[in-house]
One Martini backbone bead per residue (centre of mass of N, CA, C, O) as a GRO file, in nm:
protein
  143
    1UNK     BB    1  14.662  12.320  11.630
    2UNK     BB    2  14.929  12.447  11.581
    3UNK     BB    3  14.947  12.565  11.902
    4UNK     BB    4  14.876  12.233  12.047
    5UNK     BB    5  15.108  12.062  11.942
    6UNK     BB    6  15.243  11.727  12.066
    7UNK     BB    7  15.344  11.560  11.864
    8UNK     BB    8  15.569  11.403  11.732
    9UNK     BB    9  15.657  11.368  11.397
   10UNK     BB   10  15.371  11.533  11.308
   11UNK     BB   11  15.258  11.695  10.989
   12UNK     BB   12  15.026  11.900  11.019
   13UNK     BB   13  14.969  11.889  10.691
   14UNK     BB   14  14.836  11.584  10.717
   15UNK     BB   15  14.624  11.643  10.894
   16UNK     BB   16  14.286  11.579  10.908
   17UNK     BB   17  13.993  11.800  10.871
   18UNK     BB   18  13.714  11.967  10.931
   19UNK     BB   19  13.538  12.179  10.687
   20UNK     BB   20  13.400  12.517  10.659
   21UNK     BB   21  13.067  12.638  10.653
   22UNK     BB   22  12.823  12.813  10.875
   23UNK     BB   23  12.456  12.834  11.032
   24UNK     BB   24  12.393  13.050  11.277
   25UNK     BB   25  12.172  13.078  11.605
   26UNK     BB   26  12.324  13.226  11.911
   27UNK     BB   27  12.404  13.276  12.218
   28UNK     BB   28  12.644  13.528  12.278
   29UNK     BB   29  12.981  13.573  12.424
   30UNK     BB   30  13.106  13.885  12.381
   31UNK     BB   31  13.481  13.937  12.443
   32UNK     BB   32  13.492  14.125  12.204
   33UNK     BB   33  13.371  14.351  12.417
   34UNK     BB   34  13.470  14.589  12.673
   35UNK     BB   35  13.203  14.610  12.828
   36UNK     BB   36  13.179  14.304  12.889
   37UNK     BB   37  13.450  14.248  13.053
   38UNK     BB   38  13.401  14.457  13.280
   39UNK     BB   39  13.172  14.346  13.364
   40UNK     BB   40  13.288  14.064  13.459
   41UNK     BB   41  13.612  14.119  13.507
   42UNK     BB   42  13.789  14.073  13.229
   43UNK     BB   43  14.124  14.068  13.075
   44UNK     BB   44  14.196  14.023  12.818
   45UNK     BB   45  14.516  13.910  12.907
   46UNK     BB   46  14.377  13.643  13.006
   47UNK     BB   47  14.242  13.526  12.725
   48UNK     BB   48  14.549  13.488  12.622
   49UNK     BB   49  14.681  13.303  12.786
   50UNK     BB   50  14.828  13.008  12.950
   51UNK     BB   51  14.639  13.046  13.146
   52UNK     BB   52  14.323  12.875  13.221
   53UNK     BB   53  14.147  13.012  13.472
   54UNK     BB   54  13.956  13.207  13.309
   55UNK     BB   55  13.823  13.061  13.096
   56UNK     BB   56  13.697  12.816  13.231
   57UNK     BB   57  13.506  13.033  13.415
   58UNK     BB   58  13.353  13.112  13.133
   59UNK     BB   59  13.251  12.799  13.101
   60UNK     BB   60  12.991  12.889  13.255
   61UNK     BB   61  12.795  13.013  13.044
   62UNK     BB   62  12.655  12.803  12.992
   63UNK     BB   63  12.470  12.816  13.236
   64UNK     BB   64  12.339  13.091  13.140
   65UNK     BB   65  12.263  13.051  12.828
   66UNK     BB   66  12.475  12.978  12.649
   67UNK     BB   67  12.661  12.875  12.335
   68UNK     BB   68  12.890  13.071  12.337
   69UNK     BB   69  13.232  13.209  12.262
   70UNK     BB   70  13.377  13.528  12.147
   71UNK     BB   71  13.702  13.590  12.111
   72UNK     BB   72  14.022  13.634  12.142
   73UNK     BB   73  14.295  13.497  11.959
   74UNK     BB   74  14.564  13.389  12.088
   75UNK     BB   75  14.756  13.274  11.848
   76UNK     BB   76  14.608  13.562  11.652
   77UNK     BB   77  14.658  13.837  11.649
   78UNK     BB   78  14.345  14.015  11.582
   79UNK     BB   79  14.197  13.764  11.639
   80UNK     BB   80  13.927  13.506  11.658
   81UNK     BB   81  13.671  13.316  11.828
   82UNK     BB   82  13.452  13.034  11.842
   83UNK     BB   83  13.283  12.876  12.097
   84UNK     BB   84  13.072  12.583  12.118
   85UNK     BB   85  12.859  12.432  12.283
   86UNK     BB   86  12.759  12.119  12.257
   87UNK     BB   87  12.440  12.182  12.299
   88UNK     BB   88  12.465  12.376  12.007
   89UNK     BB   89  12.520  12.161  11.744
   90UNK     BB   90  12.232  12.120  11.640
   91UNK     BB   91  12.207  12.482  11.551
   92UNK     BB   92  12.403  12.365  11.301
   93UNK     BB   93  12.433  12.490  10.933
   94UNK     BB   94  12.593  12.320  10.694
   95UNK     BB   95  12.689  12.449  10.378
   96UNK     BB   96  12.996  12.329  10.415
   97UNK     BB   97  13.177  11.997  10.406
   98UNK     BB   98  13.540  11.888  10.434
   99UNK     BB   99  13.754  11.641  10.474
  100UNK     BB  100  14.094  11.788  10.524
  101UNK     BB  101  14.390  11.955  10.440
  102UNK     BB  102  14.570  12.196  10.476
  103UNK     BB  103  14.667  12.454  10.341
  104UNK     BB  104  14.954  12.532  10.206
  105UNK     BB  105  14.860  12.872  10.298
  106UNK     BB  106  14.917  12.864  10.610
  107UNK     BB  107  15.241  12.875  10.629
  108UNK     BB  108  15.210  13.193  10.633
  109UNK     BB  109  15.129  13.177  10.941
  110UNK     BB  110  15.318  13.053  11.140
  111UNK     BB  111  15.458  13.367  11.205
  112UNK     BB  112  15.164  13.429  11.349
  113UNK     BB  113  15.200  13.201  11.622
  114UNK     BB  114  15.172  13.157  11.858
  115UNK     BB  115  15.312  12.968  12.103
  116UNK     BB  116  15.298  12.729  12.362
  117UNK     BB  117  15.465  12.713  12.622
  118UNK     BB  118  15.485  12.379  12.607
  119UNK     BB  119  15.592  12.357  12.344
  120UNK     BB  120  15.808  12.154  12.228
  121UNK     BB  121  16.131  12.168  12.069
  122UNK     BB  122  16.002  11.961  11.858
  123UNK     BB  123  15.798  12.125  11.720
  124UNK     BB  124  15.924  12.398  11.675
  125UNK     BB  125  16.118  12.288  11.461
  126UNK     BB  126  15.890  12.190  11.273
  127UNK     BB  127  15.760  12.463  11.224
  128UNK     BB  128  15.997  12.599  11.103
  129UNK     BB  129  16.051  12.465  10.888
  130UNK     BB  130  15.772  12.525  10.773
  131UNK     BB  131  15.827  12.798  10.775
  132UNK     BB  132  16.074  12.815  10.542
  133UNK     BB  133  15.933  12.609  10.334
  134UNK     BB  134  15.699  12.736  10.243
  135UNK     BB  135  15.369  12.636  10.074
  136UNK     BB  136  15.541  12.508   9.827
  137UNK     BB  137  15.696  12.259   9.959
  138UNK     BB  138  15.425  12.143  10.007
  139UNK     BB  139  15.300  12.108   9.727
  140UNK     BB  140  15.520  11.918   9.630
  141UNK     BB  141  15.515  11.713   9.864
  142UNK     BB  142  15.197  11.635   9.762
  143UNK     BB  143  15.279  11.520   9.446
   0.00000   0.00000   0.00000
């Protein structure tokens, strides 16, 4: 969210979003394993990207009769992610599930999160500001 932010004027942390934990059984095609990488022939460094030509190509996975891909988390160098395709969403069972604001400690991520190549240079402002007044700046806003 916060790596693809375009609207401006307004605060990540303001925004409200489904989170939770699920339990899912789904056949996933794993990109963070560098042998499954190499038989496709596409290189981590495509997967980081701001070129969406490989990711996009690798959507077709779909069709494969995969239902996710679990890859190298562009904007959290370190971290994975796992993006589900849609079809595979009745197979997921939420164990809990509630629309909130992000939590005051993700400001402690902000200093680790790549910004998008494209993100408007307000929108930097913003994140640097929230990265300076840091996780308690946030809780006292919100009291």
């Amino acid at each position: 969210m916060f790596r693809h932010f375009v609207d401006d004027g307004v605060d990540p942390f303001e925004v409200r979003r489904r989170v939770g934990r699920v339990a899912v059984t789904l056949q996933v095609l794993d990109l963070t394993d560098e042998r499954t990488r190499s038989h496709l022939g596409v290189d981590e460094t495509d997967l980081l990207s701001d070129d969406y030509t490989t990711t996009q190509a690798i959507a077709a996975a779909r069709d494969a009769n995969f239902d996710a891909v679990l890859a190298p988390a562009a904007a959290l160098p370190g971290c994975q992610t796992l993006a589900v395709f849609v079809h595979a969403l009745p197979n997921i069972e939420p164990e809990r599930s509630e629309v909130r604001q992000p939590p005051p400690r993700l400001a402690n991520l902000l200093p680790l999160i790549r910004p998008h190549e494209h993100m408007p240079d307000s929108v930097r402002r913003l994140l640097a500001t929230l990265t300076r007044a840091g996780a308690e700046a946030i809780r006292r806003r919100r009291r």
